[in-house]
N, C-alpha and C positions, 0 to 999 in steps of 0.2 A: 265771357262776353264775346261773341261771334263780331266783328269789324268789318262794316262795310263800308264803301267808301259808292257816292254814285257821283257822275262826274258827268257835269254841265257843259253843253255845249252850244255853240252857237247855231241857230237857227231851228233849234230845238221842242218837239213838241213837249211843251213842260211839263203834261202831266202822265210824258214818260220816265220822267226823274222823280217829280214829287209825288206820283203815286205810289211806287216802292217806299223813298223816305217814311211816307207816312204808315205806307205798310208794316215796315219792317218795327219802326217806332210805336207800333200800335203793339204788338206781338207778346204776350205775355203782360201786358199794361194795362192797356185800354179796358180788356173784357173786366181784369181785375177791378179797378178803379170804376166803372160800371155799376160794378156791386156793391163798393163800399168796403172792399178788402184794398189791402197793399199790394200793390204791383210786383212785378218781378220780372222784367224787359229782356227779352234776349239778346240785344241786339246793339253795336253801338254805333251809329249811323253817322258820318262827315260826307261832306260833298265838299267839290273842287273843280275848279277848271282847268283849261290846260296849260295856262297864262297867270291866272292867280286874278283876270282883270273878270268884272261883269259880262254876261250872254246876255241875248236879247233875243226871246222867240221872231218866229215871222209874224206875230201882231202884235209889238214892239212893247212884249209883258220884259221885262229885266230880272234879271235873276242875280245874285252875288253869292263869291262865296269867301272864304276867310283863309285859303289859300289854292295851291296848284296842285298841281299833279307833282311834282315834283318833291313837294313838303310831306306828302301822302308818307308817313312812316312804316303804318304796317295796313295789309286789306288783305280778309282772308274773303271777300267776297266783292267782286267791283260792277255794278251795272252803268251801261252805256246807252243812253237814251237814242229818239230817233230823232234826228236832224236832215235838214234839208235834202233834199232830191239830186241834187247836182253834183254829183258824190267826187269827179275831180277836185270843183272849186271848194266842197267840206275836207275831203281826204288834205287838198296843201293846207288848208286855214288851222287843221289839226294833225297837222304831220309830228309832232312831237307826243302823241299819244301814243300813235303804231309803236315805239320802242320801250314803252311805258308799260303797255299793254304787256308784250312779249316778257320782261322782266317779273310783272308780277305773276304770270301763266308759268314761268318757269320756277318759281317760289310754292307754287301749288296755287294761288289764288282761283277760285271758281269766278267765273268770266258770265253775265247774262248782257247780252245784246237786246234790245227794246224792239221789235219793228224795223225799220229800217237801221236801227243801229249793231246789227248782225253784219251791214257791211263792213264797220269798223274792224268787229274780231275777222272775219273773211280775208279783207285789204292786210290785216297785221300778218296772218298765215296759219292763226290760228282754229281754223275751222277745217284747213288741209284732209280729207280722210273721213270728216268727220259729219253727221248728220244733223243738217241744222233746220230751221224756219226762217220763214222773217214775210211783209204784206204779201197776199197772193196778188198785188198790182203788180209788184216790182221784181217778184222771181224769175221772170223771164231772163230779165236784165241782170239780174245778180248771176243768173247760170251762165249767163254767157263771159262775166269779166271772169266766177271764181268756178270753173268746172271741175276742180277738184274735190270741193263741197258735196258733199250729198244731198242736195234741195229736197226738203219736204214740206211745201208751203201749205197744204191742206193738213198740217198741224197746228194747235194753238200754240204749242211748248212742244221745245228739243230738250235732251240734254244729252251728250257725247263726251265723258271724259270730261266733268268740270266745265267743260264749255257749255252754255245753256244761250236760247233763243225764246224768242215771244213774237206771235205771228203778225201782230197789230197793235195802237197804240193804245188800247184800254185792254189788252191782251197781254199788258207791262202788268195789271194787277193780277193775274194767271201765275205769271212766271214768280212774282215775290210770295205770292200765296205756296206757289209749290214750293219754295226754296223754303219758308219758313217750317211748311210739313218734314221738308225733308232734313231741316236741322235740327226743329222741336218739338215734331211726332204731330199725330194728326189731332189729335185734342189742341193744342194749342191754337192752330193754323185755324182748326173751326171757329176757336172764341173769337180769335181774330177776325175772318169772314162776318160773325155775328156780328162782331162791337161798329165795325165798320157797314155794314148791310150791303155786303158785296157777296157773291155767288164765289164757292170754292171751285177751280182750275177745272176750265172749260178743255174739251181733246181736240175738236178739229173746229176748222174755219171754213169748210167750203160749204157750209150753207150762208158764209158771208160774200161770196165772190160772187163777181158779177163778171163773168171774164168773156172778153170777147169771141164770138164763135168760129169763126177765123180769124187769123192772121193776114193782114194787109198784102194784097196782090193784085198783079196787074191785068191776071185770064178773063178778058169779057166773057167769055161761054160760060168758064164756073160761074163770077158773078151773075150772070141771067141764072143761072141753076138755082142759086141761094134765094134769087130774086122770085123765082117760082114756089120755091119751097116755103117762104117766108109768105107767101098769098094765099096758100095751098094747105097750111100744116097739119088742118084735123081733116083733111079727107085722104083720099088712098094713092101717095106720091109713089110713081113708077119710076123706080131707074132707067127701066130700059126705054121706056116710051121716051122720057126725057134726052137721054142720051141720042134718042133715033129725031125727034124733034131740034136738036142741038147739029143734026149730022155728022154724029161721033158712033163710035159702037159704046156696048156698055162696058166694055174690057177699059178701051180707052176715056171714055170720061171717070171711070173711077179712079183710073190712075192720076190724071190730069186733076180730078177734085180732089186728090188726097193730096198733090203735090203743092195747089195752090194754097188750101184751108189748112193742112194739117190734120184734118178728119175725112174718114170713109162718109160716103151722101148717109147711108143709114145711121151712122154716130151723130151725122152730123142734123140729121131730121130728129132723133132720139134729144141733143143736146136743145134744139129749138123749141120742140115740144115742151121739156120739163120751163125753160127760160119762160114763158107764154103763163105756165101753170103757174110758176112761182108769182107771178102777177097778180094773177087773179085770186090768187090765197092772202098773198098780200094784202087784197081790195077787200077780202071778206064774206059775203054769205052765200058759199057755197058748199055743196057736198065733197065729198071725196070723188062719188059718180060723177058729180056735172062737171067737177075739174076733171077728169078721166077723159070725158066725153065730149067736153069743150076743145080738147086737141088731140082727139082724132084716137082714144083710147076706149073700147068696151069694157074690157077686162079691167077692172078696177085695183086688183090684187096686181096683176102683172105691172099696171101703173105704179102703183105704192112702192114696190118693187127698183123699178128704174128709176123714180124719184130718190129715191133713200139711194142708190148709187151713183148715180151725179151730184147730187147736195150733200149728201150723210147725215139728212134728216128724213124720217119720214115725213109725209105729206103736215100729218098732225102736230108734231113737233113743228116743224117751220111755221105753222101758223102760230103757235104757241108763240114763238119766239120774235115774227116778226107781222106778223097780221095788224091791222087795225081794228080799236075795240068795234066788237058787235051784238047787236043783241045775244040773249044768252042761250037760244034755240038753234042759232045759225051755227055757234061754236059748237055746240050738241052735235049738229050734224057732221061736221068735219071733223070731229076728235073720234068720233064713231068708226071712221073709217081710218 
């Protein structure tokens, strides 16, 4: 029996804890029991706090557990859910975990961080070297406290040496689903997926982001830039007209909009476009031409193209996954493409 231990924390999205429990608990059971056969559970599942006292999410659900971190005996495998944003005021409230953590990392324990709970193994030092995930909200912020980390936020699932990451918080059932594959082979982890009617371990997240197109800055000139391009996007934005309209040359506003945005004006017209499209895919009955052509694209292939590499879906995928229902001729048309 494989020992896992998931440990509750305060402020905590619950069902980055109790998703795994029930996962890992389901594993070799559930499909069983399904059919009318005898189970055969791989897993043996405790949870703990770091106090031994009840959490309490931020919409004041309680959770108990039946000891601490400290009673923990043995845990060949320990997940760390995601809690609160304020990761000073979380990091003191759970400062006895950081040494907790480090102890069973040095025992071999495999470590999975939930979401934001990658900053926990990060803060401990454990992620040091190593390639992780965790929300694409918050990587900005995470690269700047742990620059040593390898940030790869447009993954759903890391894993680096025993250390594993989950990109988001129903991206906690990703990470238990891969760990159950990868401790009881992929037949088991499917029954699993089945028993429970969850999707087997999704790769990337950036057709879930919604990330800002710059960076907060104080350049009036960029911002009128953005402010044009943003009125302008399906027809034909000139840098240089812009730049000469700005009373800048084009050498200097690209330097100046790269410096203020973080993006070159074409990334950054290329970034705005697909933003506009994903919209309107979103909203539904349209083609892949009239999305193409609604922001400023002919070439419909070239579209498809630049879409699947800013998202990492193609046009039809994304509508797949986040479209609202439509009739069944409008889907026709945008799956075509």
């Amino acid at each position: 029996m494989i020992e896992v231990c998931v440990v509750l924390l305060n402020d905590n999205f619950s069902s980055t804890a109790i998703g795994p429990i029930e996962v890992f608990h389901s594993a070799g059971q559930l499909w069983n029991v399904l059919r009318g056969e005898t189970g055969a559970p791989q897993f043996r599942v405790s949870i703990a706090t770091v106090d031994g006292a009840p959490v309490v999410s931020p919409y004041g659900l309680q959770l108990q557990s039946r000891q601490s971190i400290r009673e923990v005996r043995r845990a060949d495998l320990i997940v760390v859910p995601a809690s609160g944003l304020d990761f000073d005021d979380q990091f003191a409230r759970h400062r006895e975990l950081f040494p907790w953590l480090q102890r069973h990392a040095a025992r071999g324990a495999w470590i999975a961080g939930n979401c934001s709970g990658a900053a926990y193994l990060a803060e401990a030092g454990l992620l040091d070297g190593r390639e992780a995930t965790t929300h694409w909200a918050i990587a900005d912020e995470l690269r700047r406290r742990y620059p040593a980390v390898r940030w790869h936020p447009d993954k759903v699932v890391t894993e680096d040496r025993r250390m594993l990451c989950s990109g988001g918080v129903y991206a906690s059932l990703d990470v238990s689903l891969y760990l159950v594959e990868k401790f009881c082979g992929h037949e088991i982890a499917l029954q699993c997926a089945r028993a429970l009617l969850i999707d087997m371990p999704r790769v990337s997240q950036s057709g879930y982001a919604v990330l800002p197109l710059s960076r907060p800055h104080d350049d009036e000139k960029v911002r009128t830039a953005e402010e044009h391009m943003e009125r302008n996007y399906a027809g034909d934005v000139s840098i240089e007209r812009l730049a000469c309209d700005l009373g800048m040359s084009p050498r200097n506003f690209v330097r100046r909009f790269k410096l203020a945005t973080g993006r070159l004006p074409g990334n950054y017209l290329q970034a705005l476009r697909v933003a506009i499209a994903r919209e309107l895919i979103e909203k539904g009955a349209r083609s892949l031409q009239e999305v193409a052509s609604a922001v400023g694209y002919d070439d419909a292939a070239y579209f498809r193209a630049l879409f699947k590499r800013i998202t990492g879906m193609t046009p039809a995928d994304y509508r797949e996954r986040f479209a609202s229902l439509q009739p069944r001729a409008s889907v026709a048309r945008l799956n075509a493409g």
